[in-house]
C-alpha positions as CSV (number, residue, x, y, z in Angstrom):
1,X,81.3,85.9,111.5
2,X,82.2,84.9,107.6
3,X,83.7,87.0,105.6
4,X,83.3,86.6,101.3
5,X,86.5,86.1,99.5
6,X,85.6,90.0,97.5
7,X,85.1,91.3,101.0
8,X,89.0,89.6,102.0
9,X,90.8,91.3,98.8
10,X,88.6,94.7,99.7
11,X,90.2,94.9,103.5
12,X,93.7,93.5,102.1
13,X,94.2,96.4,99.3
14,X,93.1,98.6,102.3
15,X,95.4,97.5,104.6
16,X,98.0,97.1,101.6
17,X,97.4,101.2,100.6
18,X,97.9,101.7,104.3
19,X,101.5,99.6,104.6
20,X,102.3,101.7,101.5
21,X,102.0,104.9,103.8
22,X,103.8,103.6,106.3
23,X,106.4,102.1,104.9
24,X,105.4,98.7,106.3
25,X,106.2,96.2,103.7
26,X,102.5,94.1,103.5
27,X,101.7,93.3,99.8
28,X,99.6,91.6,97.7
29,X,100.8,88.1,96.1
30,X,99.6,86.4,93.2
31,X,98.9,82.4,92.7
32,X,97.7,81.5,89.7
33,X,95.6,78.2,90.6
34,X,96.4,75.5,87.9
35,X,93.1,73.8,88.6
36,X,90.6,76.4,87.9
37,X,94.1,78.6,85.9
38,X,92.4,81.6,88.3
39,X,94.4,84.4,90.5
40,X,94.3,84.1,93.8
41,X,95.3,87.3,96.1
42,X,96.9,86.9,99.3
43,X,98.9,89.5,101.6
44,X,102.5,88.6,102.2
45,X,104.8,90.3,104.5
46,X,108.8,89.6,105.5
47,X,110.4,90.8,108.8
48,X,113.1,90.6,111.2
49,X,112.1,89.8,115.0
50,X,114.7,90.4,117.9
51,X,114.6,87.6,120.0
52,X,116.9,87.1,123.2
53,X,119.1,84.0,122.3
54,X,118.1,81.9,125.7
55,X,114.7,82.0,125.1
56,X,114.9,80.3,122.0
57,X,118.6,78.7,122.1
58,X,118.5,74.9,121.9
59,X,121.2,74.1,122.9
60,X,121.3,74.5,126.3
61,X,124.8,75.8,126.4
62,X,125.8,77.6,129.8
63,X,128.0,80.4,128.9
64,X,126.5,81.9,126.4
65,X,125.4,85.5,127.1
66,X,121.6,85.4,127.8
67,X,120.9,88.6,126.8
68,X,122.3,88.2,123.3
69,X,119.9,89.4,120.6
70,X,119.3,87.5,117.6
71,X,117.8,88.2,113.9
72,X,115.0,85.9,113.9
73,X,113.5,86.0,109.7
74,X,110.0,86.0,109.2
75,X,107.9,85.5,106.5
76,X,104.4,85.8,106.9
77,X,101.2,85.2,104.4
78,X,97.6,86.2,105.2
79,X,95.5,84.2,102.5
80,X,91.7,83.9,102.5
81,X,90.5,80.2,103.7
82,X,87.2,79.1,101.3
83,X,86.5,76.7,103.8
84,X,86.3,78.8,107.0
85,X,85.2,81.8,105.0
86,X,87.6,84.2,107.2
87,X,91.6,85.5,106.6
88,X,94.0,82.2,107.1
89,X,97.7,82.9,108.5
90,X,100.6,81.5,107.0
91,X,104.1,81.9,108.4
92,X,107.8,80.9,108.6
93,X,110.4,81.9,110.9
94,X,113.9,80.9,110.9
95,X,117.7,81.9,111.8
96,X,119.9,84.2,109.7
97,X,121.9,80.7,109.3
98,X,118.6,79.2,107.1
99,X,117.9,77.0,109.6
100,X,114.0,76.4,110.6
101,X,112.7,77.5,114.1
102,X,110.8,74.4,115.8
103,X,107.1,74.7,116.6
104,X,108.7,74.7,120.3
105,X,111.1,78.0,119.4
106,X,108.1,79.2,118.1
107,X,105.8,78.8,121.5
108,X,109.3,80.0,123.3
109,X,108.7,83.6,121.3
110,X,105.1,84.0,122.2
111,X,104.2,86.3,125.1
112,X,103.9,84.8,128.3
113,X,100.4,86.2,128.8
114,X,99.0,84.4,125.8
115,X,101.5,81.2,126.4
116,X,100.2,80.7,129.6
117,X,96.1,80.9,128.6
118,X,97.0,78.9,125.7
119,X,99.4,76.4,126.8
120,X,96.5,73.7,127.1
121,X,95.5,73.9,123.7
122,X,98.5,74.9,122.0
123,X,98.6,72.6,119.6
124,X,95.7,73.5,118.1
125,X,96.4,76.7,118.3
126,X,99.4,76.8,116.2
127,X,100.5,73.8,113.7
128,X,102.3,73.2,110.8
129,X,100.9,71.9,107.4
130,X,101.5,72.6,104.0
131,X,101.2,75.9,102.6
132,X,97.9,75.5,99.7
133,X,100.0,77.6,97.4
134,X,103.4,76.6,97.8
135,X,102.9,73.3,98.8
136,X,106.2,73.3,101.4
137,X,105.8,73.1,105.2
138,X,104.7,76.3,107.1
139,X,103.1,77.3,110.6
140,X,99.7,78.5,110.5
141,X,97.1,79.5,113.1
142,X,94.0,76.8,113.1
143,X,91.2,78.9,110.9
144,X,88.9,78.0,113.1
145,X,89.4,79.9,116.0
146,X,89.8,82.9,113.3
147,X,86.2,83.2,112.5
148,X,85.4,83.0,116.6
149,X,87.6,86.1,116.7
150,X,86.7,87.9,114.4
151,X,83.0,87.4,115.7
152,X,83.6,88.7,119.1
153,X,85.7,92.0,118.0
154,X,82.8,92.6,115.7
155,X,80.3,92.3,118.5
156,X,82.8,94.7,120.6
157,X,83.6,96.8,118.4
158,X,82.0,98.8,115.6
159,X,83.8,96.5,112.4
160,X,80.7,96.7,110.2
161,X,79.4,100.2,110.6
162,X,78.8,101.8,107.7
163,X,80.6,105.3,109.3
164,X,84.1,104.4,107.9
165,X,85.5,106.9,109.3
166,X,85.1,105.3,112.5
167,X,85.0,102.1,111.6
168,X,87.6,99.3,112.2
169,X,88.6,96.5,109.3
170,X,87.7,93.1,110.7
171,X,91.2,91.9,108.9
172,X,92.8,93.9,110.7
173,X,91.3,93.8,114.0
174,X,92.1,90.7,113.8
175,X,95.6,90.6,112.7
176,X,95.8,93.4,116.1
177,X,94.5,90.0,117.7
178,X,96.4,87.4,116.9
179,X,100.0,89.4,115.9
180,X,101.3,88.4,120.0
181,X,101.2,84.5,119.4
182,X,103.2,84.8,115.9
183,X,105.8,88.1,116.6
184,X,104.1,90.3,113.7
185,X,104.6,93.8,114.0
186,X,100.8,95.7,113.4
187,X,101.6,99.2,113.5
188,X,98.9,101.6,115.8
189,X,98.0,103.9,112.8
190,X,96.7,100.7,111.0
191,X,93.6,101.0,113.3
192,X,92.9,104.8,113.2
193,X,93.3,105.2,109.4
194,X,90.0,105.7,107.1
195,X,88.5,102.4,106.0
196,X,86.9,101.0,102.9
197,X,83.7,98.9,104.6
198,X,81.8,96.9,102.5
């Protein structure tokens, strides 16, 4: 199920006024597109993930203490994609030292549930390309699967209903979804708060 790009910023200044309560960080970022010189909206988001250092060291190194945590630095971007008509993640994740995590730290952080459904196909799943706005290298879940999702928690869930006070966002439904594979944090209240439905 599509989603318009009015009905995107409606359910992102929701779940922005929401983050606000909570304290959770989410908010809306501006790019002005030098092509049509129009503002374009997009949810951004930065956060620190624990990660145990052997499941995503590198090096291979022995005598390091498995159970050491590390600060792992995310940065993630929720933009609306005109060409699958449905939300579009962006993210980045790296060590405290500036250095990039590899698309194979990045499978090593996903939980093993998802990891080993998806393990098949994970390359489509998660890729990296350039980010449309900021035109450097980021990883991003494939859009395509997005619109799939969102289509099947609509179909099990009551997303569109017109009773917003018991109705669910499909953005972030969806973000619920899809926050195992990339380490987001979606808080619980985000799906029991009152909703502004189109």
């Amino acid at each position: 199920m599509s989603i318009s790009y009015d009905q995107f910023i409606k359910y992102a200044m929701d779940l922005k006024a929401h983050s606000d309560l909570i304290d959770d960080n989410w908010i809306i970022s501006e790019y002005v597109n030098p092509l049509e010189n129009k503002i374009v909206k997009y949810l951004s988001k930065n956060q620190v993930l624990k990660a145990k250092k052997c499941d995503i060291d590198e090096s291979g190194s022995e005598y390091d203490n498995t159970n050491t945590l590390l600060d792992i630095m995310c940065e993630y971007h929720v933009l609306y994609s005109p060409t699958y008509c449905c939300p579009d993640l962006y993210f980045n994740m790296w060590f405290t030292d500036g250095r990039l995590l590899s698309l194979e730290n990045i499978w090593s952080l996903v939980n093993l549930s998802l990891k080993n459904s998806l393990i098949a196909d994970k390359w489509n799943a998660i890729t990296q390309k350039y980010h449309p706005m900021k035109n450097i290298p980021f990883y991003t879940l494939h859009p395509c699967k997005t619109t799939e999702i969102i289509e099947l928690l609509s179909s099990s869930t009551n997303l569109y209903t017109n009773d917003v006070e018991n109705s669910c966002s499909p953005l972030i439904a969806w973000l619920s979804t899809i926050s195992p594979l990339v380490g987001l944090n979606v808080d619980l209240s985000y799906g029991i708060h009152k909703k502004n439905i189109l």
